[in-house]
C-alpha positions in Angstrom: -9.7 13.3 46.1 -6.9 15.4 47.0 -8.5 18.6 47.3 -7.7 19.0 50.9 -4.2 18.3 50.8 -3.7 20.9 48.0 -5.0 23.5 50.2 -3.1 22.4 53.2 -0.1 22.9 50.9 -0.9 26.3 49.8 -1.9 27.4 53.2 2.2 25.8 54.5 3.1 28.1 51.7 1.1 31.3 52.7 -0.5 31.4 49.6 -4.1 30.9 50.0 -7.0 31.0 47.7 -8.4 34.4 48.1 -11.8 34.6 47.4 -14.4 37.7 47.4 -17.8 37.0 48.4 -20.8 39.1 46.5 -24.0 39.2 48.7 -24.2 38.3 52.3 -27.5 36.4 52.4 -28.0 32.1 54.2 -26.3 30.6 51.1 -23.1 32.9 51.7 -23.2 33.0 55.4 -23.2 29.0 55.7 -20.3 29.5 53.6 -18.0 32.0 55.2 -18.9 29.9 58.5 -16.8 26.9 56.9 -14.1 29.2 55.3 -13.0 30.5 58.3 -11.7 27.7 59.7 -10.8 26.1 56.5 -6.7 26.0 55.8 -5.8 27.2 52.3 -8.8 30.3 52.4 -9.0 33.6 52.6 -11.7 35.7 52.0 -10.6 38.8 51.3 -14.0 40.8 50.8 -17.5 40.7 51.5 -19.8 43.1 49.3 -23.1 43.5 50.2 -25.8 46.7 49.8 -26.4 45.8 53.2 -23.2 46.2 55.5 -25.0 46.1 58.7 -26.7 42.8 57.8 -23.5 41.6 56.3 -21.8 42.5 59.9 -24.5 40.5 61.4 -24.1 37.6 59.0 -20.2 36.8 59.7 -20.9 37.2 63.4 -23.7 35.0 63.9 -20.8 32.5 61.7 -18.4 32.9 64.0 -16.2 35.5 62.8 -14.6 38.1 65.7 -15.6 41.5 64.7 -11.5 42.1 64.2 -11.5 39.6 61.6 -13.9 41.4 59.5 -12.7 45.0 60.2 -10.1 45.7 57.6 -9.9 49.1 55.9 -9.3 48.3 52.7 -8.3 45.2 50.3 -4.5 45.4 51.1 -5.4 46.1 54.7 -6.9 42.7 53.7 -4.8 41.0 52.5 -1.5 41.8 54.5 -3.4 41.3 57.5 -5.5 38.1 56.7 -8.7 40.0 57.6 -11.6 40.9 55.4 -13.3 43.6 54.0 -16.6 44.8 53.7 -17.8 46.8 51.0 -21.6 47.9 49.2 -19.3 48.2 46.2 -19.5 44.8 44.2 -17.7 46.3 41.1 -14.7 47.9 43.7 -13.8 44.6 45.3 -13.8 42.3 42.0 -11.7 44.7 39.5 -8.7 43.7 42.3 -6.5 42.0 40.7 -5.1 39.6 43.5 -8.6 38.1 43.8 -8.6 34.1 42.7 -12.1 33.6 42.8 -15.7 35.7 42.8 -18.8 33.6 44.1 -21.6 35.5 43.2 -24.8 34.9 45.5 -26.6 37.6 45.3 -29.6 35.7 43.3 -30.6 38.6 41.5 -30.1 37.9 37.8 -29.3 41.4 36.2 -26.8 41.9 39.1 -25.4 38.7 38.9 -24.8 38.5 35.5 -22.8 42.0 36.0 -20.9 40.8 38.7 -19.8 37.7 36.2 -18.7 39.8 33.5 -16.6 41.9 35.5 -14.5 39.3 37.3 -14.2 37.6 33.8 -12.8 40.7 32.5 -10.7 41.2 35.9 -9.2 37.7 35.1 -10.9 35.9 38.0 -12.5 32.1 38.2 -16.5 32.6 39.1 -18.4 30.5 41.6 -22.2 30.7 40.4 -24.3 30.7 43.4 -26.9 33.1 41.4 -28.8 29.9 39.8 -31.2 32.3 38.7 -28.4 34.6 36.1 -27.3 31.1 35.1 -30.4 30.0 33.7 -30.7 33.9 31.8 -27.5 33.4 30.3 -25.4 30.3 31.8 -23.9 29.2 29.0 -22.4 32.9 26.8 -20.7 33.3 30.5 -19.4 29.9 30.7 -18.5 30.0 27.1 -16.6 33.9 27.9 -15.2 32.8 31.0 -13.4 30.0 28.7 -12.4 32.4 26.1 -10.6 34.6 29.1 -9.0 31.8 30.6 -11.3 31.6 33.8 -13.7 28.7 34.9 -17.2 29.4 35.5 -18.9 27.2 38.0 -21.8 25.8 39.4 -22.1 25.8 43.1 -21.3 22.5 44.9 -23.3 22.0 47.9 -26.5 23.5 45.9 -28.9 20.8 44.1 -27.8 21.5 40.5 -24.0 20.8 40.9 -25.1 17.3 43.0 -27.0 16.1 40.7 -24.6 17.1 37.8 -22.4 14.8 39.9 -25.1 11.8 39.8 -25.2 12.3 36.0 -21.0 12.6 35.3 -20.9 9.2 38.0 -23.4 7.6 35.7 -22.2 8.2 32.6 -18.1 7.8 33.7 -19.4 4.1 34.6 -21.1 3.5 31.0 -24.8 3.7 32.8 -27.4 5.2 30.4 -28.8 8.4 32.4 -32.9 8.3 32.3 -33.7 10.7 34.4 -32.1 13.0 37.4 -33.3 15.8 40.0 -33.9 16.4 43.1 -37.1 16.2 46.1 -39.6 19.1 46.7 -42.4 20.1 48.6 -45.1 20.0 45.8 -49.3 20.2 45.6 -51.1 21.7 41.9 -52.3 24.7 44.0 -49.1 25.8 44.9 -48.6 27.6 41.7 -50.6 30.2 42.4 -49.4 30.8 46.0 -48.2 34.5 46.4 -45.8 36.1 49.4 -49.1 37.1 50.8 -50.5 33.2 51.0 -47.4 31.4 51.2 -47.4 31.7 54.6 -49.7 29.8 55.9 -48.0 26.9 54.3 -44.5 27.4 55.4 -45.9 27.0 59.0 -47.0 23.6 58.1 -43.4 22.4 57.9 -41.0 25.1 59.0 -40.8 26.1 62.6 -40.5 29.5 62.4 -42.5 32.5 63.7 -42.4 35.6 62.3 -42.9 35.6 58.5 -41.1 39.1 59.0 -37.6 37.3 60.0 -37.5 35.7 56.3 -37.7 36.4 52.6 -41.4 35.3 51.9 -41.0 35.9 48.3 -37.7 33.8 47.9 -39.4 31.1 50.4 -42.6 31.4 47.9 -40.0 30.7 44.7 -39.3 27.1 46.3 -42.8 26.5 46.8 -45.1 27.8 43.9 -42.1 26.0 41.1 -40.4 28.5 40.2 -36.9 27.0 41.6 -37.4 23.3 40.6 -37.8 24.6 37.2 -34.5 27.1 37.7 -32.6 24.3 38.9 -33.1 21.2 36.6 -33.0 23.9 33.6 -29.3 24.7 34.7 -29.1 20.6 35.4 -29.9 20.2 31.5 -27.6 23.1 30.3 -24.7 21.7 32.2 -25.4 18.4 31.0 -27.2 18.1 27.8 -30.3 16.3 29.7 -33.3 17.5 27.9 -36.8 19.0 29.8 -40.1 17.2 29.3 -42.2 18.9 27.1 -44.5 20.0 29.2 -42.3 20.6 31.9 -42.1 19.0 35.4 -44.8 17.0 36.6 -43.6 16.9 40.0 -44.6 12.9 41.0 -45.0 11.9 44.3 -42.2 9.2 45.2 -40.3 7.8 48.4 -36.5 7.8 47.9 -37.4 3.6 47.2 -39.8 3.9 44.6 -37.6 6.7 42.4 -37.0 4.2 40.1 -40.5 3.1 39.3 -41.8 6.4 39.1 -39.1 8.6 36.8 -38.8 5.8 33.9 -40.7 6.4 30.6 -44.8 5.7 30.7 -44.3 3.1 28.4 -42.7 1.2 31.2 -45.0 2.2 33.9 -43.1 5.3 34.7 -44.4 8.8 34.6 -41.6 10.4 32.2 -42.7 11.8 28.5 -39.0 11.2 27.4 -35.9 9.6 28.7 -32.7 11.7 29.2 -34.4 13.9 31.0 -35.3 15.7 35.0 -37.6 15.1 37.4 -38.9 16.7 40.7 -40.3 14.3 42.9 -43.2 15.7 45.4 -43.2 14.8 49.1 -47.2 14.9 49.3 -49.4 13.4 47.9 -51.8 14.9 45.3 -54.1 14.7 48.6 -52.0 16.3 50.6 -50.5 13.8 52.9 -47.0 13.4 53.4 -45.3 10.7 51.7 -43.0 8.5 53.6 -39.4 7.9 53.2 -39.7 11.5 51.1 -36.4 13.0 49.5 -37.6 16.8 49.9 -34.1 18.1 50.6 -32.5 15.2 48.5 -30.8 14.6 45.1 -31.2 11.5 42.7 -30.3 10.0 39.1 -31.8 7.2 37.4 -30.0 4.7 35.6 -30.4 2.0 32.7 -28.1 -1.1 32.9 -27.5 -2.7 29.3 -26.9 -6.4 30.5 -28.5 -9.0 32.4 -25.1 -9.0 34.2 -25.3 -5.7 35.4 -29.1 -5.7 36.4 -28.2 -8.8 38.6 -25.9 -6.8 40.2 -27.5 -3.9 40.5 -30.0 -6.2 42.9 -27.0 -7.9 44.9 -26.2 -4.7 45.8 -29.1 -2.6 46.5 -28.9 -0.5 43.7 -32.9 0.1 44.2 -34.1 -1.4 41.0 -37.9 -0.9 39.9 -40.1 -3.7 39.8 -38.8 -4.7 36.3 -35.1 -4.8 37.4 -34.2 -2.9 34.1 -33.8 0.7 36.4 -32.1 1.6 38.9 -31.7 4.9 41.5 -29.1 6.4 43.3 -29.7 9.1 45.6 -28.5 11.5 48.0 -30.9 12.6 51.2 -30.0 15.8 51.6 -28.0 18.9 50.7 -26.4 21.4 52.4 -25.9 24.2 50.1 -23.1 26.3 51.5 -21.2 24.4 54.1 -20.5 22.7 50.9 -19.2 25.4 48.9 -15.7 25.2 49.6 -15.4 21.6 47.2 -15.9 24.2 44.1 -13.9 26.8 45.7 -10.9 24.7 46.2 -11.9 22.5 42.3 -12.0 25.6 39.7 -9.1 27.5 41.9 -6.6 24.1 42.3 -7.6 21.8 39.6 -9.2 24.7 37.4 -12.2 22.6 36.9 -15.6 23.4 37.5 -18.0 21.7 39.7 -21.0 21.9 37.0 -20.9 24.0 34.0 -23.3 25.1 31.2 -22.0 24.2 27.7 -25.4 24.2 26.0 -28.8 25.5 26.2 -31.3 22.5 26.3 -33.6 24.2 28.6 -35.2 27.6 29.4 -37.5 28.8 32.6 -40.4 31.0 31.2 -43.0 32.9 33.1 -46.6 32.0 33.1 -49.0 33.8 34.8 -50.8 33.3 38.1 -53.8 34.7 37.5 -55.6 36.3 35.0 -53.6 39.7 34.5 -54.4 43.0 33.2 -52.3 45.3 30.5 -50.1 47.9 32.4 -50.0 45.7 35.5 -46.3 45.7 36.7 -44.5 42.4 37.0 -42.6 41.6 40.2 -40.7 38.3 39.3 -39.5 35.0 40.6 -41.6 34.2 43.9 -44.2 37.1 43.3 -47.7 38.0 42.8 -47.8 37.5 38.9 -46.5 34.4 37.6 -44.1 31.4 38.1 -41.5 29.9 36.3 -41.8 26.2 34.4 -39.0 24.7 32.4 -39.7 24.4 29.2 -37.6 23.1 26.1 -35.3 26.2 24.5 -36.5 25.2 21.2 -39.6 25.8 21.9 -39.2 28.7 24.3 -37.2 30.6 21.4 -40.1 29.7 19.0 -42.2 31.1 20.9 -40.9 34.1 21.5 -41.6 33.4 25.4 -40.3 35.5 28.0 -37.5 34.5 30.4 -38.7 34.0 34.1 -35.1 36.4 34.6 -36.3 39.1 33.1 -40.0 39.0 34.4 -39.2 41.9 37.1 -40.1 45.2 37.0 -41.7 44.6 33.3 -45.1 46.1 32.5 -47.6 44.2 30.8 -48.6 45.9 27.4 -51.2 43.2 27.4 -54.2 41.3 28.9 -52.7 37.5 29.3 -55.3 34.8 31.1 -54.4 32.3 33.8 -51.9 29.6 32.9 -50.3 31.3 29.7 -47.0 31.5 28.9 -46.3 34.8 28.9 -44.4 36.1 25.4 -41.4 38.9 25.4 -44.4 40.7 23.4 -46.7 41.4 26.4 -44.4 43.2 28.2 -42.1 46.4 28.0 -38.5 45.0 27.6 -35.4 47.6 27.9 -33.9 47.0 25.1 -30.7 48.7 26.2 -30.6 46.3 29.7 -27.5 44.6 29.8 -29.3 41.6 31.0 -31.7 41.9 28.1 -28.6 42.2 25.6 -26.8 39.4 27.2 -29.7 37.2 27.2 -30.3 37.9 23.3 -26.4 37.1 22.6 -26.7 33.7 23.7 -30.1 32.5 22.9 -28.7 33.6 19.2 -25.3 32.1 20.1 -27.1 29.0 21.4 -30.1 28.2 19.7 -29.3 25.6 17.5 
């Protein structure tokens, strides 16, 4: 609870946290918006493949072009600016940099970017859920071996609800379930960047689908993310996935605890110890009320009679039963957040979320019936979607990662609704994100 006050301290001390930021996109720029004004921080580069956007990005945050004008890192540095550079690798080999968060949500890049500040002695901030998933837990495990902390990011959905679960279990609750709210409907898993758009205007008021990533926008919408997210929930946390994956429920934030509890008590959960998405429609369509689309929740089994009483004295949202309870948060707000991880692996040296195992794996199944030689195009495309599956079986069936589903071509027919297998594609051996990924599923599979 003294996070704050350290950074005061090092800011009375004019030694802040200096901090390089790689890729410029929302999550980043809701960041740097907070940073600016926060005491203790300095960010001391930007890198982005897109300086002009990047440019854009800190001024619509409230940085004054001077701030964000400096010629090189030391310019940087001895002048408390910041520097902008397309040149990831350039900014994190400095040696004066605390902390890298990586944000660029590619996974091959991110992965990269990881190794290098690892090498270059640096703490990492994981924004890229998407590289943590490939290969989470061999960089969390290096980053350990160097003397670093690798980190989920605080203000995203995984590192809340790893907060849920570490709450529950520090107070001797048994964890049934945890995850987060969605916009969810069976169809959506086949929705494309060329369809997604007419269901974004049903909820989002925006107007040109040319101002926005329609592709990332699909990845929220056809599954792809809830799977990415509760996967790197259950690697950080040793929750295990449903076997067949998500079911995506629909629930009000009241009735979480009725719905994610094992069928056996009227629940909808295959196993216990495991996530959830909760859907804010109906299977019909309609909206649910009280919904907890942006929110993040954790399920809980009290032990005595004693605690269960409580639990209703104090609005702990029991089910019906009384033997569950929920506790949720309604929303997120992914970057303006940020800074709490920041300020915890930099100060404390502690992570905010971190992947010590691999319980759970994101593999790509296809949207349609596709054709050999077809090219894939990855998470949020035209050709398949992610669904979290258990690593046990994902590694016995040799099934490829949702990570490394882009740019592959298909060597292979593979129908509608398969799981597609490293097999029926053309996999670069020699990709570092392909060699990485092979380390720790080896490293990790038992």
């Amino acid at each position: 609870m003294n996070l704050a006050r350290m950074l005061a301290q090092r800011e009375a001390e004019h030694q802040p946290v200096r901090v390089a930021v790689i890729g410029c996109g929302k999550f980043s720029t809701m960041y740097l918006t907070q940073a600016r004004i926060t005491p203790g921080i300095h960010i001391v580069g930007v890198a982005d493949l897109d300086l002009e956007r990047a440019r854009a990005n800190l001024l619509s945050a409230g940085w004054p072009q001077s701030q964000s004008d400096a010629a090189t890192v030391d310019a940087a540095i001895n002048s408390g600016g910041t520097y902008l550079i397309e040149d990831a690798f350039a900014l994190i080999k400095d040696e004066r940099i605390d902390v890298v968060v990586e944000a660029t949500g590619i996974p091959h890049a991110g992965i990269r970017h990881c190794q290098s500040a690892i090498s270059a002695g640096h703490h990492v901030v994981m924004v890229n859920v998407e590289a943590d998933v490939l290969a989470g837990p061999l960089l969390a495990q290096q980053a350990s071996a160097a003397g670093v902390v690798y980190s989920l990011a605080w203000g995203d959905q995984p590192a809340l609800i790893c907060e849920h679960i570490d709450w529950a279990r520090s107070c001797g609750f048994e964890v049934t379930a945890a995850g987060k709210g969605t916009r969810y409907l069976p169809e959506y898993h086949s929705l494309t960047p060329d369809t997604v758009w007419d269901v974004l205007q049903q909820y989002l008021e925006i107007d040109d689908p040319g101002s926005i990533n329609l592709q990332m926008f699909n990845s929220f919408l056809d599954g792809s993310k809830s799977a990415i997210e509760m996967t790197a929930v259950c690697n950080a946390t040793g929750l295990v996935p449903q076997a067949q994956g998500l079911s995506f429920p629909p629930s009000s934030r009241f009735a979480l605890a009725d719905v994610c509890k094992p069928q056996e008590n009227g629940g909808v959960l295959t196993c216990t110890g495991t996530t959830e998405v909760v859907s804010s429609l109906d299977r019909s369509g309609e909206p649910v009320d009280h919904d907890l689309a942006m929110g993040t929740f954790v399920i809980v089994k009290p032990e005595s009679d004693y605690a269960r009483q409580c639990f209703r004295e104090y609005h702990m949202l029991p089910d019906q039963s009384g033997r569950y309870g929920a506790l949720y948060r309604p929303t997120h707000m992914i970057g303006l957040e940020l800074g709490v991880s920041i300020a915890s692996v930099a100060l404390r040296g502690e992570p905010t979320g971190q992947p010590y195992c691999f319980s759970s794996d994101v593999v790509a199944v296809a949207k349609r019936d596709l054709k050999a030689g077809e090219t894939l195009d990855g998470e949020g495309g035209h050709c398949v979607y992610g669904r979290q599956m258990p690593a046990g079986a994902s590694i016995a069936r040799n099934a490829l990662a949702l990570g490394l589903s882009g740019g592959l071509t298909l060597t292979r027919d593979v129908a509608v609704g398969e799981v597609l297998c490293e097999d029926d594609a053309a996999l670069d051996n020699a990709d570092d994100a392909v060699q990485v990924r092979r380390t720790m599923t080896t490293a990790f599979a038992s």
